[in-house]
C-alpha positions as CSV (number, residue, x, y, z in Angstrom):
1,X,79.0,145.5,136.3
2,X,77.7,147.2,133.4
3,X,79.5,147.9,129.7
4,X,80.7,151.9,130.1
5,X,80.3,152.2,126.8
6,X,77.0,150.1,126.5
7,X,75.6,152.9,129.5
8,X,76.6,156.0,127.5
9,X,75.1,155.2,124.2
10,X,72.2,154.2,126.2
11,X,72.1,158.3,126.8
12,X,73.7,159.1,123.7
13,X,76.7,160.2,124.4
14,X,79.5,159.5,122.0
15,X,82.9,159.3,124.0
16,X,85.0,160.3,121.1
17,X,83.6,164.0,122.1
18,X,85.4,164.5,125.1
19,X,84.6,163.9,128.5
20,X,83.7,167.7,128.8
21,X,81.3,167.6,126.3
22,X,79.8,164.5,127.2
23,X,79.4,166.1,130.8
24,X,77.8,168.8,129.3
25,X,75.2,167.0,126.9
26,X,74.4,164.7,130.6
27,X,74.0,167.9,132.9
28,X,71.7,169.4,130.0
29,X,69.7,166.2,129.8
30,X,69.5,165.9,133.2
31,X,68.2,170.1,133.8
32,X,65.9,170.3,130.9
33,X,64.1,167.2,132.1
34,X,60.5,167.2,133.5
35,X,61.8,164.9,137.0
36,X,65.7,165.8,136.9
37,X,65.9,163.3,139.7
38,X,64.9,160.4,138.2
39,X,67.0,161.2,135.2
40,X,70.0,161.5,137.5
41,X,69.3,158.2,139.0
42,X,68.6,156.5,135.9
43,X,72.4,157.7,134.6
44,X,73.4,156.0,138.1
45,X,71.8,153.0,137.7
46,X,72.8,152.7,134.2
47,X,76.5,152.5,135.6
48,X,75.6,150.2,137.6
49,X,75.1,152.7,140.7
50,X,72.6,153.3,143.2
51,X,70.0,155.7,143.3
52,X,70.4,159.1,145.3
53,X,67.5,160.4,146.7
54,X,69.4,164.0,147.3
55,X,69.1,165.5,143.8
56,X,72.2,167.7,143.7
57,X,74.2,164.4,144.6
58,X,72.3,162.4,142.3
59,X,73.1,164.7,139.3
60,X,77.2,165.4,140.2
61,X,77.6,161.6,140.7
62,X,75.8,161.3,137.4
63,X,78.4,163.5,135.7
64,X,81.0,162.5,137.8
65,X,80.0,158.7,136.4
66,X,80.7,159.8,132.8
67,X,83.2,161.7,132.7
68,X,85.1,158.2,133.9
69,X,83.5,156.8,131.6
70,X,84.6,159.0,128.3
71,X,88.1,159.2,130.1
72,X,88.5,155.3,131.3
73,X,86.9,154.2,127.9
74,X,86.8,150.2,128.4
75,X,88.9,150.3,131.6
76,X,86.2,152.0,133.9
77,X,86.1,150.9,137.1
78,X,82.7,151.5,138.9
79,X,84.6,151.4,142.3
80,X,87.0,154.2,141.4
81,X,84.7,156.3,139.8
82,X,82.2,156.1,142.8
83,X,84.9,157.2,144.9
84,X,86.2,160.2,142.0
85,X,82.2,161.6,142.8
86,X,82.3,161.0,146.1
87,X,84.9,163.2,146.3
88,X,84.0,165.6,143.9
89,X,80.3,165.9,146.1
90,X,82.7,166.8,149.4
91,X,84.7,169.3,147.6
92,X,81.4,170.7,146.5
93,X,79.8,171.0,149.7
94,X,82.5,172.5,151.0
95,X,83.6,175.1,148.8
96,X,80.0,176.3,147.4
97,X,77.8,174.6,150.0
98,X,74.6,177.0,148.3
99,X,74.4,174.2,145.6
100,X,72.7,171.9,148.7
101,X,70.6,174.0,149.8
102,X,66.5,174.0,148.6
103,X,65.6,176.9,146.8
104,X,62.2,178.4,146.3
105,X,61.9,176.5,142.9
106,X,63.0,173.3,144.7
107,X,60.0,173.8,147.4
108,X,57.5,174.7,144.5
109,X,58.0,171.7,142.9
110,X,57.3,169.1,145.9
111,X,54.0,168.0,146.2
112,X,51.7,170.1,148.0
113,X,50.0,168.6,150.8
114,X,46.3,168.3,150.6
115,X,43.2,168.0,152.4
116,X,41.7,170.1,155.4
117,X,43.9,172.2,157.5
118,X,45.9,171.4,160.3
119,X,42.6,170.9,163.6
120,X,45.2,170.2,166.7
121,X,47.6,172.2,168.3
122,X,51.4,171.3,168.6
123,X,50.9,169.5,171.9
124,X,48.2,167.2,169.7
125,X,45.0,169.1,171.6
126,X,42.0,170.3,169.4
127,X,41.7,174.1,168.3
128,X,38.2,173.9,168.8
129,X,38.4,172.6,172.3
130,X,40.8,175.3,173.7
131,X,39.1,178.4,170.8
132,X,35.5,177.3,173.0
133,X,37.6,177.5,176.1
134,X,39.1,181.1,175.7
135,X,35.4,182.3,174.2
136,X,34.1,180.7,177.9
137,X,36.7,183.0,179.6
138,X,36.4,186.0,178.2
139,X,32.2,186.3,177.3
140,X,32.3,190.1,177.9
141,X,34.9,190.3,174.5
142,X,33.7,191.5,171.3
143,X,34.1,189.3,168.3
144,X,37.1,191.7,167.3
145,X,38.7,191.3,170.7
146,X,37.8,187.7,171.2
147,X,39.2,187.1,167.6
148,X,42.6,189.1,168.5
149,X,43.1,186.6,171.7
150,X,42.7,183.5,170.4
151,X,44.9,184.6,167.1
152,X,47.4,185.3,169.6
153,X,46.5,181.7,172.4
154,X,46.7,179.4,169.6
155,X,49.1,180.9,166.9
156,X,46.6,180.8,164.5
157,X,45.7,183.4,161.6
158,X,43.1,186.3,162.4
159,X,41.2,185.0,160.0
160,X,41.1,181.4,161.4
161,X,40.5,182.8,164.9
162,X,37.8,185.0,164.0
163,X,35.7,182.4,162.7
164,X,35.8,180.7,165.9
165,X,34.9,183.6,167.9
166,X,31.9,184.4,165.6
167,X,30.8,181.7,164.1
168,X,31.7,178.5,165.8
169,X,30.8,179.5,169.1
170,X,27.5,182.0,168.6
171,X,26.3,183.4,172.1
């Protein structure tokens, strides 16, 4: 088990400030960082915790973690004070549940996913195959029409399905 004391000037944090100031200088550093996350996980580990891979876990346990820390001084107990976050998490996600929940900002930050655009259907066919089929069906169509059908077939855009219908399959 790690040194309390050895963790917190590792971040800093001078326990003779309080244990609500010392939460606030961790939940600051934690926020203003460029991966919050990792931050949060590093506070953990420093403890002598486990890394969280949920981030608003990771950074209430981090608090959590010190504020036993400033208040335990040289008696902290990783045990209890994994227990004193656990509990402080369940209260949380109870009472204001929105703190869980990914916003827009959260979403934005993920990596995108790169490459070429989805090319099979949810039941793992190809596009192409059943776009050629529906064009084979319904020759007479105009582009327009043909475009409209498969849009609406495949649950692809317009714009998707209108290359098919003029482009890919040319009559």
């Amino acid at each position: 088990m790690m040194n309390a004391a050895k963790a917190l000037k590792q971040f800093d944090i001078d326990p003779k400030v309080g244990k609500q100031r010392a939460v606030q200088t961790i939940g600051e550093m934690i926020t203003s960082a460029p991966d919050p996350l990792s931050v949060a996980n590093s506070v953990l580990v420093a403890f002598g915790g486990a890394e969280v891979l949920d981030f608003p876990t990771a950074r209430i346990t981090a608090k959590a973690l010190v504020e036993q820390a400033v208040e335990a001084g040289e008696a902290f107990d990783l045990d209890k004070a994994q227990a004193y976050a656990a509990e402080k998490v369940q209260k949380l996600r109870g009472e204001q549940p929105e703190v869980f929940v990914k916003t827009v900002a959260d979403a934005a930050s993920e990596p995108k996913k790169r490459g070429r655009p989805s090319t099979k259907t949810a039941d793992g066919s190809s596009l192409k195959d059943q776009a050629l089929k529906i064009c084979a069906d319904n020759a007479s169509m105009t582009n327009a029409q043909l475009a409209k059908l498969i849009q609406t077939e495949l649950k692809i855009t317009y714009s998707n399905a209108y290359y098919y219908a003029s482009r890919v399959f040319k009559r």
